[in-house]
C-alpha positions as CSV (number, residue, x, y, z in Angstrom):
1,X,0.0,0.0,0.0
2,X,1.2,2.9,-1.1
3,X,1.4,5.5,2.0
4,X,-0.5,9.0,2.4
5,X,1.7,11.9,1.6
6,X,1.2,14.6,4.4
7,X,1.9,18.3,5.2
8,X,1.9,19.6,8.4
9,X,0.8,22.8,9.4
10,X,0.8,24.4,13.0
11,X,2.6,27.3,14.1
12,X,3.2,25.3,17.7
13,X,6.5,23.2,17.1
14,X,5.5,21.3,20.2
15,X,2.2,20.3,18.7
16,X,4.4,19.5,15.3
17,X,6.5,17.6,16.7
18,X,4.0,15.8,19.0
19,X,1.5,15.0,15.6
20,X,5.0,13.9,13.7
21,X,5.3,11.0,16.7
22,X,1.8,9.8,16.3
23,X,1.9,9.7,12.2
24,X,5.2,8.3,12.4
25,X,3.6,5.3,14.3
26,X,1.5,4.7,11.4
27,X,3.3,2.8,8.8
28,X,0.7,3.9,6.1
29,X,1.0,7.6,6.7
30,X,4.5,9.8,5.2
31,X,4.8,13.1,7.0
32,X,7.0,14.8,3.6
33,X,7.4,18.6,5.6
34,X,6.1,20.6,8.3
35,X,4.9,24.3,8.4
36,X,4.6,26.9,11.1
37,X,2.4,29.4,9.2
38,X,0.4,30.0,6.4
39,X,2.2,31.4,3.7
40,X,4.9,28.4,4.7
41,X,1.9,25.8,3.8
42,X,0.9,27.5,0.6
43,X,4.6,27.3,-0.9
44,X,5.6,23.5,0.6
45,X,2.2,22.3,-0.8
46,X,3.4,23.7,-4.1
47,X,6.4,22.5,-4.1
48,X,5.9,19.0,-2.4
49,X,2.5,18.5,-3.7
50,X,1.3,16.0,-0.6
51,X,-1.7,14.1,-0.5
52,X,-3.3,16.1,2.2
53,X,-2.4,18.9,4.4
54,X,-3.1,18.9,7.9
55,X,-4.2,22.5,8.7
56,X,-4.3,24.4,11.8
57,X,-6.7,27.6,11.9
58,X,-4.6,29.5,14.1
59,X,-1.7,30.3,12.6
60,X,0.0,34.2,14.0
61,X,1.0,36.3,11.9
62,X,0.0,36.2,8.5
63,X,-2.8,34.4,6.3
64,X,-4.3,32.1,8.7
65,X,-5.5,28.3,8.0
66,X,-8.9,29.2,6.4
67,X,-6.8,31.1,3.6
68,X,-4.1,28.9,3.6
69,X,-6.6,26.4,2.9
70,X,-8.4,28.3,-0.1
71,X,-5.2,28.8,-1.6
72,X,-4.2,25.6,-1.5
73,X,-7.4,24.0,-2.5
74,X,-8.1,26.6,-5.4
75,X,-4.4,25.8,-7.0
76,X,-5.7,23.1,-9.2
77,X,-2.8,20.9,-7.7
78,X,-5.5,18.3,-6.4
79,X,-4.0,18.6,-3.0
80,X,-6.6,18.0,-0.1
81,X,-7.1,20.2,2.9
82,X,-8.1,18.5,6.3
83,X,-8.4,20.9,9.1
84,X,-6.9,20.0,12.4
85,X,-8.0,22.3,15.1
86,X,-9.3,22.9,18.7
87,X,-12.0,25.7,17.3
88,X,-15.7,24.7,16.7
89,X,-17.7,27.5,16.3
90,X,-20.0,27.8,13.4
91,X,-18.2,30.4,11.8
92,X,-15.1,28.5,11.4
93,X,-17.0,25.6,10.7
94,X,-18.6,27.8,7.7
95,X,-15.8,29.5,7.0
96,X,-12.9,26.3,6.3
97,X,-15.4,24.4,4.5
98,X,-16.6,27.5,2.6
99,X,-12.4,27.5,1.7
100,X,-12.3,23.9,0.2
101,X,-11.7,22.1,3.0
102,X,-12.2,18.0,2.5
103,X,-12.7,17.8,6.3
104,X,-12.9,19.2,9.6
105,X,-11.6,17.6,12.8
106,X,-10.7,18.3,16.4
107,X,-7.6,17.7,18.4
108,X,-9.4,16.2,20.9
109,X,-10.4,13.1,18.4
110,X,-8.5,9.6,19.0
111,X,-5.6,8.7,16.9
112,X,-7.4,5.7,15.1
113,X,-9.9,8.7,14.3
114,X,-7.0,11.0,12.9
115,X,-5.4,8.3,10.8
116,X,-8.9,7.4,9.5
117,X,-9.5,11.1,8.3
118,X,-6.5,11.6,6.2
119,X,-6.9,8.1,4.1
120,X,-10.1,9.8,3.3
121,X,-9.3,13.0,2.7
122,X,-6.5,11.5,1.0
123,X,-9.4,10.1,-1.5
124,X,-11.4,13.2,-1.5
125,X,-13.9,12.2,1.0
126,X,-15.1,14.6,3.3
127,X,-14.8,13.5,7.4
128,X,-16.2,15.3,9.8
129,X,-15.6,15.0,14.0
130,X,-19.0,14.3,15.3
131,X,-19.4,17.4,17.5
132,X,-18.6,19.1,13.7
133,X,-21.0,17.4,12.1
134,X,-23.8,18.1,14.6
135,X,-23.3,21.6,14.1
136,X,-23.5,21.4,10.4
137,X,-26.5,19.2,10.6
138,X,-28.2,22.1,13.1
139,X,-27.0,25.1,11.0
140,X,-28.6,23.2,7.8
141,X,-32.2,22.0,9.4
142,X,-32.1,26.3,10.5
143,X,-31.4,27.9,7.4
144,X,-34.2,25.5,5.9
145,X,-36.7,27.7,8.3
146,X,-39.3,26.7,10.9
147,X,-41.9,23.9,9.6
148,X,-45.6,25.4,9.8
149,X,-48.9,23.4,9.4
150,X,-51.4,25.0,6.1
151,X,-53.4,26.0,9.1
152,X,-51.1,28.0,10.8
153,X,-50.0,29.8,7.3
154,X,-53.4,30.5,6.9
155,X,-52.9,32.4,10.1
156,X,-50.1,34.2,9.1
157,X,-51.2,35.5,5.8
158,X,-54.6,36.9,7.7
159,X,-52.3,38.6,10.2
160,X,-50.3,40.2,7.1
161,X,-53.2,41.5,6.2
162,X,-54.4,43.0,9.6
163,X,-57.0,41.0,10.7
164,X,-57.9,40.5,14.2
165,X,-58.4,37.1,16.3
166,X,-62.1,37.5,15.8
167,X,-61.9,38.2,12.2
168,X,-59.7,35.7,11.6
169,X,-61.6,32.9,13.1
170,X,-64.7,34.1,10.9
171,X,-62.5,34.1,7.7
172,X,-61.3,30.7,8.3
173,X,-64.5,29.2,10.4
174,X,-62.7,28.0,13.3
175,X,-63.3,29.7,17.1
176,X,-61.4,32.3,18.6
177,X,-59.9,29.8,20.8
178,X,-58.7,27.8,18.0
179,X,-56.8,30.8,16.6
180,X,-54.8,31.8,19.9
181,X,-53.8,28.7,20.1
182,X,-51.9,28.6,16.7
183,X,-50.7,31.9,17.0
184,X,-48.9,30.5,20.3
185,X,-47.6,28.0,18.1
186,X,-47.0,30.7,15.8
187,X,-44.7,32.5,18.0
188,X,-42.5,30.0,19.1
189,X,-41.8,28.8,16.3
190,X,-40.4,32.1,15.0
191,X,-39.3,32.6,18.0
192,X,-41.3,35.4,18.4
193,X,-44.0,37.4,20.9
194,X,-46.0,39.9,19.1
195,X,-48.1,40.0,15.5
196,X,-46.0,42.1,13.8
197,X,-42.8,40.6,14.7
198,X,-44.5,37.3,13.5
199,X,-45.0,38.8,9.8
200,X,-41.6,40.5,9.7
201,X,-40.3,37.1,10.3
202,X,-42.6,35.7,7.9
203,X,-41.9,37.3,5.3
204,X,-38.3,37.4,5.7
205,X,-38.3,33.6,5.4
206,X,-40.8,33.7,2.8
207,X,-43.3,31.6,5.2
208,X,-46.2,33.4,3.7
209,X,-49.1,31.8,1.4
């Protein structure tokens, strides 16, 4: 089997040097050169052209790992970016795979996990550490938009155009009752408290009939 070509990138030697001991223990795995910033990591995947490049997001001074890793992954050399990293916000999330990123793990994963990662990423399939991929599962079922019933649209498009509870349960032959209870439902899904803040959000997400 031929072994995965990697670049390192951190600008911690101590963490380098620490990541070189765990590859080397993998017979499968060829660390070919090590980088301690972005710029660094740009030119030795150029020159090197490694399978994958382990990249920190942190890097100092300079371009950090997010532009690091959409040079490297927008230079047509088909070299693969795997992120390697202790952050986990959504915006880095967003932002590295946004780059070209093939995947995006944590430090905190197990070394069966790591070496895992980078044969796939080495093959162009994207990993993901579970905590990672739970966020990008969550950010994905938000930016689809609350789920409403055809009842409770109904609602909303009367309230766009003004009407009261009462009127509203006329318009639509259910009871007054009826209608406060899926206006509470209403709310809370849009996260809401008042009418108008209900059709602002409405029709910012384009909920209306």
């Amino acid at each position: 089997m031929t072994a995965v070509r990697i670049l390192l990138c951190d600008d911690h030697a101590v963490v380098r040097a620490g990541l070189l001991a765990l590859l080397g223990s993998a017979p499968d795995i060829e660390v070919v050169g090590e980088a301690g910033s972005g710029e660094e990591a740009v030119a030795m995947a150029a020159k090197l052209a490694p399978d994958v490049v382990l990249m920190d997001l942190q890097l100092g001074p300079g371009i950090d790992g997010v532009e690091a890793t959409r040079r490297i992954a927008g230079s047509g050399a088909g070299v693969h970016v795997l992120v390697l990293t202790t952050y986990d916000t959504d915006a880095d999330i967003t932002r590295a795979i946004e780059a070209g990123a093939t995947g995006y793990l944590l430090k905190a994963e197990r070394p069966e996990e790591l070496f895992a990662a980078i044969h796939s990423a080495a093959q162009g399939r994207t990993t993901l550490s579970p905590p990672v991929a739970s966020r990008v599962m969550d950010r994905m079922r938000g930016a689809a938009g609350p789920t409403l019933t055809d009842r409770e649209r109904d609602i909303l498009g009367q309230l766009a155009h003004g009407l009261g509870n009462r009127e509203i349960a006329r318009a639509l032959f259910i009871s007054e009752a009826t209608v406060k209870t899926h206006l509470g439902r209403i709310y809370a899904k849009l996260g809401v408290d008042t009418r108008a803040g209900a059709v602002a959000v409405a029709k910012e997400q384009r909920l209306l009939p």
